[in-house]
Every structure is written in C-alpha cells, then in structure tokens.
N, C-alpha and C positions, 0 to 999 in steps of 0.2 A: 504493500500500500504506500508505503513513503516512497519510493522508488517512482511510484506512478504520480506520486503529488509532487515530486519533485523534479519530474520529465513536465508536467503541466504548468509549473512554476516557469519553466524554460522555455516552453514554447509563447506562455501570454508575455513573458520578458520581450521575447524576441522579433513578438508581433506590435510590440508598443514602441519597440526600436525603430518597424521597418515603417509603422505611423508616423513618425515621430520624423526618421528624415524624407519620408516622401510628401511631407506638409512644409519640409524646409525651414522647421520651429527652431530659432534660435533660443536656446536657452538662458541665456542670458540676459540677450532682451526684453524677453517675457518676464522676465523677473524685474529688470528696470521698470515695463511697464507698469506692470502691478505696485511696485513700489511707491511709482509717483501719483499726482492725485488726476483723478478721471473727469471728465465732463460732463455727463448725459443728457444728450438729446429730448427730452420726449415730445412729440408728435401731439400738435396743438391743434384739436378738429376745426374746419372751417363750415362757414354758414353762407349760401350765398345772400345778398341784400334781396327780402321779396320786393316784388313788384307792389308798390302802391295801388288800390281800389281806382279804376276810374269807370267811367262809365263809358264805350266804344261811341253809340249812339248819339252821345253828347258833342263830341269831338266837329272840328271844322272836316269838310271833303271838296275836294280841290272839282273846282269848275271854272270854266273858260272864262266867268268874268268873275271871279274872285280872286283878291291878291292877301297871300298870305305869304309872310316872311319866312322862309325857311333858308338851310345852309345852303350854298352853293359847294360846288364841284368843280373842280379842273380836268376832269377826267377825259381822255382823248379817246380814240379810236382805239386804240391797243390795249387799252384799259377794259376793257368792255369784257364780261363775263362769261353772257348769258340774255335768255330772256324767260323775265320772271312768271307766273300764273298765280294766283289765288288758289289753294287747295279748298275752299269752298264757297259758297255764295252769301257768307255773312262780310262784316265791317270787316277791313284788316288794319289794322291799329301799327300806326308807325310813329319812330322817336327818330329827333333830331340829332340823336346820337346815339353809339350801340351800348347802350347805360339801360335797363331794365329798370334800378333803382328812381327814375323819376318815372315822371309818367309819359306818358306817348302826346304828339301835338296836333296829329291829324291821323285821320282814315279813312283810306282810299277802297274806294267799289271798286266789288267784282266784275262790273262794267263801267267801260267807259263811252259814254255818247249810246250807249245800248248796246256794246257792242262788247266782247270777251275780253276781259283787261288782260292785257300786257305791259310789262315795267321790265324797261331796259336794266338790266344789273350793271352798275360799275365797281363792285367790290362786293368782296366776301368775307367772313372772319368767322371762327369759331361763334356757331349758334345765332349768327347774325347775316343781313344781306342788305345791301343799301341799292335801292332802287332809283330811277329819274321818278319826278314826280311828274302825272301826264298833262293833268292840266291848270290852269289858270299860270299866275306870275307871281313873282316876290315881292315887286315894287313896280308902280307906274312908268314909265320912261318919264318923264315929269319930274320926279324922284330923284330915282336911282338908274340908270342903264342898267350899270353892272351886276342889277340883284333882279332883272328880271325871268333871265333864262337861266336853264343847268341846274335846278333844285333838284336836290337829293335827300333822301331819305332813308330810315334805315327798318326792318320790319322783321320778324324773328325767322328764321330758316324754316323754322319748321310750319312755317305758316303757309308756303310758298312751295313752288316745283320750280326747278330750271331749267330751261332747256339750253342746247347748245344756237350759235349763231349761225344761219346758214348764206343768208344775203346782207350786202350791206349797200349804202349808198352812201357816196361823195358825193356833193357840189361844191364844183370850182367859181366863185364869182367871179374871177376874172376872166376865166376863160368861157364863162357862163356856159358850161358841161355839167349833164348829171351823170354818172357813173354807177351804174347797179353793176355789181359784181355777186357772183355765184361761183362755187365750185364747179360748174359745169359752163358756165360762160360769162364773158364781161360783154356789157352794152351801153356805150358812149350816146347818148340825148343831146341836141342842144336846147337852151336853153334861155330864157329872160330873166334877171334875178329882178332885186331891189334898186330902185336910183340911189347912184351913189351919191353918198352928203347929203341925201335928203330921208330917203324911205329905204336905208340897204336893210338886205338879208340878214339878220344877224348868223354871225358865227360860234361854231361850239360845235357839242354834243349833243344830239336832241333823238330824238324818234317817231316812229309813223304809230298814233293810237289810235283814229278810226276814220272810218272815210264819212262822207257826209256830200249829200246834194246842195250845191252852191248855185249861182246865176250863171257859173261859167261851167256847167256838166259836173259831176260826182268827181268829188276829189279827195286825194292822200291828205290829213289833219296830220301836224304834228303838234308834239310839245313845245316848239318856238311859238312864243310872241312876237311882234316890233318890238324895238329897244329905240324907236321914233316917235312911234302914234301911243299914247293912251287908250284909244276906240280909230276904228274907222267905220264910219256910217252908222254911226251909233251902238256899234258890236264890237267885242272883245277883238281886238285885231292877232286872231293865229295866223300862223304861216303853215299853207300847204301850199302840193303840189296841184296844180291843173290847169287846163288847157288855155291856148292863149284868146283872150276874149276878139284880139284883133284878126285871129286868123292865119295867127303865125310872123305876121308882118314885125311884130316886136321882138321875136327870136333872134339872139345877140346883137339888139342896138346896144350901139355904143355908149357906154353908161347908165346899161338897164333903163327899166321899163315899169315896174310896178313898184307898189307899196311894201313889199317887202317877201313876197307869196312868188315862189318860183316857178315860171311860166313852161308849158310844156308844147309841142307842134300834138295837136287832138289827136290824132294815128298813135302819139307815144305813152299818151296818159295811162291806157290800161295793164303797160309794163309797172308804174306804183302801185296803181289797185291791188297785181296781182301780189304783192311783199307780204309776207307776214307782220300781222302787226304786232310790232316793239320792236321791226327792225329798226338797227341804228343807223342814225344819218349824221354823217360829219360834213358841215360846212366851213370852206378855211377863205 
C-alpha cells in the first residue's frame, strides 16, 4: 500500500510540474504578485436613460407649407445610405438628435402627398437612422437661405426598413443636364433650371417624394424649396421636375428659365415619374 501511495505521490508531483511549466508560471513573480496590494475591478451595471412620455399625435408633421426649424445636413451624394420605409402605418416619431433621452420634435406619415413614404437615409448609427425630412422648410428664404433645405432627422432603426439605392439623379445647373443613372444604364436630359441671381435651383441633397398633377402635366415633387421665393402664386414654392410649359423653347437658355423647378422637353418627363420614390437627387 505505501509503495502504491507513494508511486501516486509521484505521479500528481509530476503532473503539477508539467502544469506548472506548460502555463509558463513564474514562481517568483506570482509571489511578488501576491505580495503587493491588488486593485479590483468590479463591474458597475449600467441603465440606459428611458425615453421621456410624449404623446406621437401631438407632435408637429412636416407639410409643404409648414416651416419648422430643424438641423441641417451637409451630406453629399456619397453619403447617402439607403432609402428609408415606415414599418407600419402609424406616426413615426423622430428627434433632432440620436438622444432617446429627450423627447422627439416631429413625426413624419406613413404617407406623403398620399402616396408610400420614402426618406432618403444619410446616416446610420447603432439603433438609430437619420433621415431627409420630405416636406415643408426650416426657414422662409426671407429668413434664412441656409436653413431652408437639407433637414435631417433622426428616427429609431427599428422603426424603419432600408432599402438599398438603385437610381440616382444629378442636375448640373450649368450645364442645365439631368443625369439618371442606373446600374443598367445612364441617361443624359436636357434641361431648364432656375434664373440665375434671381429664382436659381437651389443646390444640395434633396429627393423625389411624390408626384402630383400640376398646370404643366404630373410631375416629380421633391424635398427642395426656393431659397428665393417665400410662396409662388400663393403656394408653398417646391421644386420639381416637369415638363416645359413653353414647349421646350426654354430648354438651356442661357441663364435659365424658371423659378426655380427644373424644366424637362414632355417626351422626357416620364423617365422621373418612373424613379422610385426617395430616390436621391444631387444638385451642384
């Protein structure tokens, strides 16, 4: 029996030796360490801040002739995400920043102009997405130019679907060109913009939200305003696409031609029609 507890003696020896250098334990060390005084961490649970009570219903909802201040965006073409949906047909509640802790300052229908809202995304973040806002402006041109177009917004991911971008469109005002590009083909328009120094086009990032029957045949609506007129004709002045009232005869005069709404030759109008809406439009 000894003989057998003392072969067992030698082998747990021999297996705590072969532990001992295959963890590469200095002995030594370990004992410095122990010796000196320790730290300890412990792991301090976090809360996130709830969301304050508001009421959705209550909230302002962006419409063509209503100005509400919100943030601007610098966001360019390259910026551009996605385009956004509503996962369902109630309010969707958006803040002026990706902060849950205060409350939200506007929210945007499921529709816009009747029609399946779309919201261009220009950014993403953990549990958040900031959208363009589709309609109305920030400030009158009266005001502010610079706070009229490019509002952004931000509305919680999960509230939302994204899709991916498949068209987009340019307008060059100088070379008064619309440019749709697809994966499958590019198609060069010409074109009438804004008079310049008087009624131009504004420039930026903006998008197509619904079409709508005008005086001059059914046209592409975006979310530009003028950053000139306050109202034309007594109505919120957006900028869309459509046909030119003259018949074409305006298509790249020299120094534009309208108030601000980019003119098209009739034959080429139904190329915007056809874009999905929230596609992006970059005017430079």
């Amino acid at each position: 029996m000894r003989t057998r507890r003392v072969l067992s003696d030698v082998a747990t020896a021999a297996l705590l030796a072969t532990v001992l250098a295959a963890a590469a334990i200095n002995v030594h060390a370990l004992r410095d360490d122990l010796d000196s005084p320790r730290t300890v961490v412990v792991p301090v649970p976090t809360t996130s801040t709830p969301t304050p009570p508001f009421d959705v219903a209550s909230l302002p909802v962006p419409a063509p002739d209503q100005v509400l201040p919100l943030p601007v965006t610098d966001a360019r073409m390259n910026d551009v995400r996605g385009i956004a949906r509503p996962r369902t047909d109630a309010l969707t509640p958006a803040w002026a920043g990706p902060d849950a802790s205060v409350p939200p300052v506007v929210a945007l229908e499921p529709t816009t102009l009747g029609q399946p809202a779309a919201w261009l995304v220009v950014e993403e973040r953990p549990d958040w997405t900031r959208v363009l806002v589709p309609l109305g402006r920030g400030a009158l041109p009266s005001q502010n130019q610079t706070a009229v177009n490019r509002r952004a917004v931000w509305v919680r991911a999960s509230a939302v679907t994204v899709e991916p971008v498949v068209t987009k469109v340019l307008v060059e005002r100088g070379a008064q060109t619309v440019t749709v590009s697809s994966p499958s083909a590019t198609v060069h328009l010409p074109a009438a913009v804004g008079k310049h120094g008087s009624t131009p086009t504004p420039a930026g990032l903006g998008q197509v939200v619904a079409h709508a029957d005008t005086p001059h045949g059914v046209a592409a609506l975006t979310s530009f305003q003028s950053e000139a007129l306050d109202a034309f004709d007594g109505a919120p002045p957006v900028i869309a696409f459509h046909a030119d009232p003259e018949g074409g005869a305006a298509i790249r005069r020299p120094g534009g031609a309208s108030n601000g709404c980019v003119r098209l030759l009739a034959a080429d109008v139904p190329v915007l029609l056809a874009l999905p809406l929230g596609t992006p439009v970059w005017i430079v």
